[in-house]
N, C-alpha and C positions, 0 to 999 in steps of 0.2 A: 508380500505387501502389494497394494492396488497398485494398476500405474497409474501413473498419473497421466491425466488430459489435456488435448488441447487448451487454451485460452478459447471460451465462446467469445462468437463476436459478441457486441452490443443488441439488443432487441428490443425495446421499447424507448424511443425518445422520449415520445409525449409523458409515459410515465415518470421517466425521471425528470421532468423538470418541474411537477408535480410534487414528488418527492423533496426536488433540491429547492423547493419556493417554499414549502415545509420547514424546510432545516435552516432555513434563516430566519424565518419567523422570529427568534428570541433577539433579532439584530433589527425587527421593522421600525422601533422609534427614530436609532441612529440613521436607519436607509431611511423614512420618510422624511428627515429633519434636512438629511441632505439634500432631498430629491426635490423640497423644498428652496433650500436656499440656493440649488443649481435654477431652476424654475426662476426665483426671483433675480439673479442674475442674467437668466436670458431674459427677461422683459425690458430690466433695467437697459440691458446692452441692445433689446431693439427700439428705442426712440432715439438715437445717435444720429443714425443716417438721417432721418428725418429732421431735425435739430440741422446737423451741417449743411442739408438740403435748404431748409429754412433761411440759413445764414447767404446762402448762393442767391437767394431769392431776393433780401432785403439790400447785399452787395449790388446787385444790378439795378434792379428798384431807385435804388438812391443815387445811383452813377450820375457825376462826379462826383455828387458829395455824399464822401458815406458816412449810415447812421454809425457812427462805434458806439455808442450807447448801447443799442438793440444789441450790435454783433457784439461788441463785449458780454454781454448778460447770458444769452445761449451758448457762447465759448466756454465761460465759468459751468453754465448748467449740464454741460456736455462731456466736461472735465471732472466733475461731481459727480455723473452717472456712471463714467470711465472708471472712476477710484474705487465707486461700489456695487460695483459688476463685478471688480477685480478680487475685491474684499469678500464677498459673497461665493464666489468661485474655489476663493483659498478653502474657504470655511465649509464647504460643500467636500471639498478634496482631504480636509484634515479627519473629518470624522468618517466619513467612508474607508481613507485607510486605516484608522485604528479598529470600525468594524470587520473588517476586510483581515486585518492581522489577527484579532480574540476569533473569528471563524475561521481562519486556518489553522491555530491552536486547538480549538475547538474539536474539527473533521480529525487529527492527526488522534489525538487523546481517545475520541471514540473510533479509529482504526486500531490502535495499540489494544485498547480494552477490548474490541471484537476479537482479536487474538489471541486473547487471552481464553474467550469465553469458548472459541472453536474447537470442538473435538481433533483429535490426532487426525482423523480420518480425510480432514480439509487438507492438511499438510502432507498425507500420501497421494494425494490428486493433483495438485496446483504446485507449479512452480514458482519456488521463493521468488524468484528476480519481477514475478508480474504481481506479486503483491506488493514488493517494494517499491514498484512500478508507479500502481495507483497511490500507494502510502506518499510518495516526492512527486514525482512526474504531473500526472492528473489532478492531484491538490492545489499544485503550482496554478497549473493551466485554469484552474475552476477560480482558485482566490484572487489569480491576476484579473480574470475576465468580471470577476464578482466587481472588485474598484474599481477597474474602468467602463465597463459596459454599463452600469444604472446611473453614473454619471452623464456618457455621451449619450444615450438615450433620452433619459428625460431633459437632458439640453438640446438636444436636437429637434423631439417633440416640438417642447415649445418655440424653439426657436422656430421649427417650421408652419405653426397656429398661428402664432403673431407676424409674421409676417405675412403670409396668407390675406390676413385680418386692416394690416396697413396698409399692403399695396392694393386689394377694394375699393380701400377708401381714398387710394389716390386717383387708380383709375383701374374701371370693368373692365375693360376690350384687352390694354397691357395686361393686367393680372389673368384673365383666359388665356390668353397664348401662355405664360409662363406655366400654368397647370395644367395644360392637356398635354404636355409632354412628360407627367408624373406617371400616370396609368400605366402609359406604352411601357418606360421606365420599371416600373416596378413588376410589371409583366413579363418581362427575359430577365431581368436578376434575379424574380424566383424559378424560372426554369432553368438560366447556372446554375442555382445555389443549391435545385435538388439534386443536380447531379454530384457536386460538390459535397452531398454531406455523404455519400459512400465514401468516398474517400476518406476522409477527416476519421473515421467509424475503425476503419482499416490501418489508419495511419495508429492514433492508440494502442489498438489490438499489439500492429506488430512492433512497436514500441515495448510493451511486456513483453513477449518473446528476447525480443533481442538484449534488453536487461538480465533478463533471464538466462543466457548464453552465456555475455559479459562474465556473470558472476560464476557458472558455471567453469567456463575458461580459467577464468583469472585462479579459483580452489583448485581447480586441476592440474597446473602447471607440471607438476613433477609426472604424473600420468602420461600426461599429453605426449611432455620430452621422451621420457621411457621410452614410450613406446611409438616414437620416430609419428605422431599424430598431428603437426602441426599440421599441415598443408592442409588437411583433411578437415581440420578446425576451422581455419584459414577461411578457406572455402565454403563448408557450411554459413561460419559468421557473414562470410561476404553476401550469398545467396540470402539471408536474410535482412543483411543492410543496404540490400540493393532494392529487398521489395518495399522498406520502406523508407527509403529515398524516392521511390517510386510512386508510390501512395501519395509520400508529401509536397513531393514537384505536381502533382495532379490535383489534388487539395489545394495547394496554395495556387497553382494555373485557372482551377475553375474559380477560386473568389476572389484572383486578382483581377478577372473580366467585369466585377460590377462595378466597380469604381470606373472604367474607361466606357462601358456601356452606359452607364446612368450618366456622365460626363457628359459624351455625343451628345445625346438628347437633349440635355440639359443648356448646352451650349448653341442648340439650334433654336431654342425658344431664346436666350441670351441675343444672340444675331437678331432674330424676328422683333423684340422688344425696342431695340435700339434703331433701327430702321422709321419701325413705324413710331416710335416717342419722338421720333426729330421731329417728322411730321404734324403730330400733335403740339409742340413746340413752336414749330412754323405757324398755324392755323391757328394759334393762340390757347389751343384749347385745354391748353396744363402750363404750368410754370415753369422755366429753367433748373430751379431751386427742386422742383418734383420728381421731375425728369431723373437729376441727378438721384436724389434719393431712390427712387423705383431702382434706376438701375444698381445700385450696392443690395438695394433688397434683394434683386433677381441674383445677385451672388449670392446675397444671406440665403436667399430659396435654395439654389442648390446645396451649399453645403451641407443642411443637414441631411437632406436626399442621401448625399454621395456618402456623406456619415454612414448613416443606416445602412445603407447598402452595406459598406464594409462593416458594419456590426452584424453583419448575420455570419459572415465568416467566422466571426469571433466567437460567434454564439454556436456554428457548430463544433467547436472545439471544447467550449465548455457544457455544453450537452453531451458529448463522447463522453467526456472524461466522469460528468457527472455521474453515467448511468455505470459506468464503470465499477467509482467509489461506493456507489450505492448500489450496486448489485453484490460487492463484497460484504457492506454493512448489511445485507439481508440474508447472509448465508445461513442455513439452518447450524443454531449454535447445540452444543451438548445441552442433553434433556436434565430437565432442574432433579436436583438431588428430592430426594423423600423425605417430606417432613410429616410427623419428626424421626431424624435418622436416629439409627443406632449406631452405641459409640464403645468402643471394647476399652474397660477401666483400666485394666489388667493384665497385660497380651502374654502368653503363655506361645504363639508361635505354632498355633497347629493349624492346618493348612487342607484341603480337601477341597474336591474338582465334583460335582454332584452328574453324570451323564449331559456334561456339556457337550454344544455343537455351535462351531462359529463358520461364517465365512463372511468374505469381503464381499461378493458378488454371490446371490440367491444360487447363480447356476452353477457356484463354484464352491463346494465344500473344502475347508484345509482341517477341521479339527471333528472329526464323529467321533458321537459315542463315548468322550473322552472320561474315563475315571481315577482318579487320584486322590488318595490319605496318604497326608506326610504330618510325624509325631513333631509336637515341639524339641529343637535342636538340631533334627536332622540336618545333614547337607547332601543334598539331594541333585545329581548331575541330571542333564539331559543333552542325549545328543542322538545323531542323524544325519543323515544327508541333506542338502540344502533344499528348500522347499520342502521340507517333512513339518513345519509347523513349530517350532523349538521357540520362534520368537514371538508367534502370536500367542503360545502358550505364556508367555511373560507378558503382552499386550492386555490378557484379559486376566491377568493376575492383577495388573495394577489399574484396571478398571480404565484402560485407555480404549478398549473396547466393552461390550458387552457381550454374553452370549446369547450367540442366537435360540438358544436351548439349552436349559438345565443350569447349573449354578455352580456359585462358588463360596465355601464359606470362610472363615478366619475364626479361631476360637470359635464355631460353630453358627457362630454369624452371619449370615448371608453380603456378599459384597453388596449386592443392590440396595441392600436394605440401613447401609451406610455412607457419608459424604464421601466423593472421589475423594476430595485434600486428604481425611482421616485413613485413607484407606493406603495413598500412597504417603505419608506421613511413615508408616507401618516400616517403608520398605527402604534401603539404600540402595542406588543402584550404581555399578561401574560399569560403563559401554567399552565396545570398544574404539568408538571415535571417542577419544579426547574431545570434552569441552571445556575452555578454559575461558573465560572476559575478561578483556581488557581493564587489568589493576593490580595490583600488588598482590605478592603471594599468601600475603595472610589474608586479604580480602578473598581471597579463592577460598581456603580451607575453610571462613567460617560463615559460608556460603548458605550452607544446611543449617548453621545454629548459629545464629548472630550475636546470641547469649556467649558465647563461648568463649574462654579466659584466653589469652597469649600463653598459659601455662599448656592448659586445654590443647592445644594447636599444638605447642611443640612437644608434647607427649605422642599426639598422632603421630606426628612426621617422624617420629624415632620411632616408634612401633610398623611403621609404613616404610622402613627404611628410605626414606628420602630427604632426613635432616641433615645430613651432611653433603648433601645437593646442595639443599637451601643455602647452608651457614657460608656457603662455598661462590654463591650470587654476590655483586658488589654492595646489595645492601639487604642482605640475607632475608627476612621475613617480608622486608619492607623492598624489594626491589618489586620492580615493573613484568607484568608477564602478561601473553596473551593466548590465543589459540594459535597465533601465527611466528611467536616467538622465535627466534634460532638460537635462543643463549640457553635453552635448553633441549636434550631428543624427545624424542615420543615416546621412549619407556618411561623415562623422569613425569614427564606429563602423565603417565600411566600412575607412578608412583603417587601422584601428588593427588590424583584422582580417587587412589582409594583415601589417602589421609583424609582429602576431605569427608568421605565416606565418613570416618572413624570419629571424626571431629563432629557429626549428626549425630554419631550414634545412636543408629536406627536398631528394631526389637528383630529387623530380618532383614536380608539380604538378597540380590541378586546380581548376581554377573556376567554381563553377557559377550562374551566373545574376546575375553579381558587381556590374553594373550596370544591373540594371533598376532601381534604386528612389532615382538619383540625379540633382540637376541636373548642367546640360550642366559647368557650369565644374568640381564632383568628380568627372565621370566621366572631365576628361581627366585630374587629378591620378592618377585611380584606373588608367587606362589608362597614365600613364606609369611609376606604382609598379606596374604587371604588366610592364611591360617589364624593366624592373630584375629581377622575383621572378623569369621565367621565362628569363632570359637563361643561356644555357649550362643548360638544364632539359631534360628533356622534360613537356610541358605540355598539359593537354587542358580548353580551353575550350569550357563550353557557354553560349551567348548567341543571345539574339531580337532584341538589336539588330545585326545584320551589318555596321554601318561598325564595327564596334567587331575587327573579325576581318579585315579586308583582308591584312592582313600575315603571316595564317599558313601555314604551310609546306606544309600541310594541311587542307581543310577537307572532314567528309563530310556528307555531306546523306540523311539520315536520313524516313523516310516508311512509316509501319507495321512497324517494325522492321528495317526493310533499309536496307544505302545505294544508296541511289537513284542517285545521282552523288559524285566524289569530283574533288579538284582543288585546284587555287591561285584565290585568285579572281579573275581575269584567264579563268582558261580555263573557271572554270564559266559565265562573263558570253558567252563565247563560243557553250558548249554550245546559251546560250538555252533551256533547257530547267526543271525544276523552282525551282534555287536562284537562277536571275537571272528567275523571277517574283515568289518572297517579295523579291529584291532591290528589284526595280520598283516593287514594291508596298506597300515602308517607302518608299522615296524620294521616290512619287507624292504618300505621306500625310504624308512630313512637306515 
């Protein structure tokens, strides 16, 4: 099998946000309606200061006697714009998260369905833990930044337009000091933030990894112990949750500097404003009432500054993550079936290999030359040494590959020239890892055929010998079981594996590796329930243990991707040549 690779980093920002302003497109009424009524809530909320400003002005104005006519009226109108600033705000934040929730449902549906549609060949590359990575982790991070970033955004926007716009028209010379300290400002927050977005990029990356370990760890436990490998674990896991504790104390160091850099600044035009406003106050030449109001603008000014600022941190986190998701949602998926395919009405079970040649890698040949006719019924072994090819020969039987050269037919069929489904339809298979999910045990058996009677199922499981497992659970058909169960062993899981098998009752068979991981007394139960599965089949057993294959009608003997020798085992024993040395040589050793 290929290995699998690295995690690439990230490579293209600009593309993916590109892409990710694409994929919300079907969300732009909801996003505009809000982006809308955040917009009219920052308007509404900047005539405030100005209003109390006002009120400061007509209070002293009138000193001794104040107008409460005037100040009641602008208190009511400044209490009304308050309610529907606040009102407008909610309403801005309700529909953005219900967008924000149908687009994370959304991405997650079309990650599941990309996995579906991905060749095998994605899943011998890539490790699970950094798919599952981007599937939780990077979704999170994209749909949390999705509902709050085009919110604080375009309230900050505007908030920072309008007031711009107000404090002009109170006064030129104050509103210049407060914007020439923006430039400067926004000038070294983009030189943190370039640096900052390495990190962020890194930080992701080893985030999949380390899930990836996680899961890794946590399935291997009994391995690990065995074989005295913690510390070893231990220590890998640490070495990688230290790089990225590493990355993320450095990500979050470079864009916690723009919030205190844009501050400084901000707060030196703040000084410079109040100084010279008194002055201007003094010399008559603005109001008291103005005064006040300017200076709550010159806070309004910065905040959204200091906002934005820290919205680019934010943003590179949902940019990582984006390009991430969407580097997965562009993997090249399996190439579309032929239409229109051919569909075998009939299947009689004859099988034939036409001078195939596959390999994983161009430079790397595992099957030449390969020829094989097997009659309908046969049961037909293969075995070999490990890397001789025995399971890629089952890979492109069931069309989970293709060959690189020559073909494969079914009743004279060409595989290619039929839908994968129909093709693995065709075939049942029993691995030797046990898969079971999470549900009841008759929901496992009728797994393969959902049509399938309760009579159906327990027919299998008596033929499978493993009904009196069952009946033997606290709630027999209906009890609870998983892949990770302990209320049952691994051969039972073996057992229940082929029933389900039998429960499809597929026109052929395969089994691969179906009892290496059992004692001697399950592997005869398991050897009697294949006799049963593959009776009147055609059936392609792959096995290391060779007593377990005497009986087949067929067996070829596989060695650098060729068959080396083929035969019954009587006559390759005779050959004395390759397969009656592996024979000798389990026999010597057990």
């Amino acid at each position: 099998m290929p290995k699998r690779k690295e995690i690439d980093k990230p490579k293209n920002l600009r593309s993916s946000l590109k892409v990710f302003l694409k994929s919300i497109r079907k969300y732009r009424v909801a996003i505009i309606i809000s982006i809308i009524l955040s917009v009219g809530s920052a308007i509404l909320g900047l005539f405030i200061p100005k209003i109390l400003g006002d009120m400061t002005t007509v209070a002293v104005n009138s000193y001794p006697e104040l107008d409460w006519s005037a100040l009641s009226t602008k208190a009511i109108l400044a209490i009304v714009l308050f309610v529907a600033s606040a009102i407008l705000n909610y309403g801005q934040a309700y529909i953005l998260a219900v967008a924000s929730a149908r687009y994370t449902k959304k991405i997650r549906e079309d990650i599941l369905d990309k996995i579906a549609r991905l060749p095998i060949s994605y899943f011998d590359r890539h490790q699970f833990g950094d798919t599952l990575s981007r599937m939780s982790n990077d979704v999170d991070i994209l749909t949390t930044s999705l509902s709050r970033e085009i919110a604080d955004v375009s309230l900050s926007l505007t908030t920072l337009v309008g007031v711009m716009v107000i404090m002009l028209t109170i006064s030129v010379p104050l509103s210049l000091i407060s914007f020439i300290v923006v430039p400067i400002s926004v000038v070294v927050v983009a030189r943190i933030m370039h640096h900052a977005q390495k990190y962020f990029r890194e930080q992701q990356n080893t985030l999949g990894v380390l899930n990836s370990k996680i899961e890794e760890d946590y399935s291997g436990q009994i391995v690990i112990k065995s074989n005295s490998y913690e510390e070893v674990a231990l220590e890998d896991f640490t070495k990688t949750n230290e790089k990225l504790t590493t990355s993320s104390r450095r990500a979050q160091i470079f864009s916690s500097l723009s919030f205190p850099v844009t501050h400084i600044f901000t707060n030196l035009g703040y000084v410079a404003v109040c100084i010279l406003g008194g002055v201007f106050v003094v010399q008559g030449r603005i109001n008291i009432g103005d005064i006040q109001a300017f200076i709550q603008y010159v806070s309004r000014f910065n905040r959204p500054i200091t906002e934005i600022a820290s919205t680019t941190s934010t943003m590179q986190s949902l940019l990582a993550a984006a390009e991430r998701i969407f580097e997965f949602l562009n993997e090249p998926e399996e190439e579309p079936d032929i239409d229109p395919a051919r569909k075998i009405e009939k299947i009689r079970g004859e099988v034939e290999f036409h001078n195939v040649n596959f390999s994983y890698f161009k430079d790397q040949p595992i099957i030449k030359n390969f020829s094989m006719k097997v009659r309908p019924g046969m049961k037909v072994a293969i075995v070999g040494p490990t890397g001789a090819g025995k399971t890629t020969l089952i890979n492109l039987l069931m069309r989970f590959y293709d060959p690189s050269s020559g073909y494969i037919t079914i009743d004279g069929i060409p595989t290619r020239e039929m839908k994968r489904a129909d093709v693995r339809k065709l075939f049942g298979m029993v691995l030797q890892d046990t898969w079971l999910f999470s549900g009841t045990v008759e929901e496992n058996l009728r797994y393969g055929k959902h049509s399938a009677s309760l009579d159906d199922i327990r027919k299998a499981a008596k033929a499978s010998n493993v009904d009196h497992i069952i009946e033997a659970l606290p709630k027999a058909y209906n009890s609870d079981i998983s892949e990770d169960s302990d209320n049952i062993s691994a051969g039972e899981k073996q057992l229940i594996t082929i029933a389900r098998a039998m429960v499809a009752d597929p026109p052929m068979m395969i089994l691969d590796e179906a009892t290496s991981n059992v004692d001697t007394r399950t592997e005869q139960l398991i050897q009697d329930s294949f006799e049963k599965l593959t009776s009147g089949r055609t059936s392609f057993v792959i096995a290391h243990r060779l007593s377990t294959i005497r009986n087949s009608d067929l067996i070829l003997v596989m060695r650098d991707g060729n068959i080396v020798e083929q035969g019954n085992h009587d006559e390759l024993l005779k050959l004395n040549g390759f397969y009656a040395e592996l024979y000798n040589s389990q026999f010597a050793t057990d």
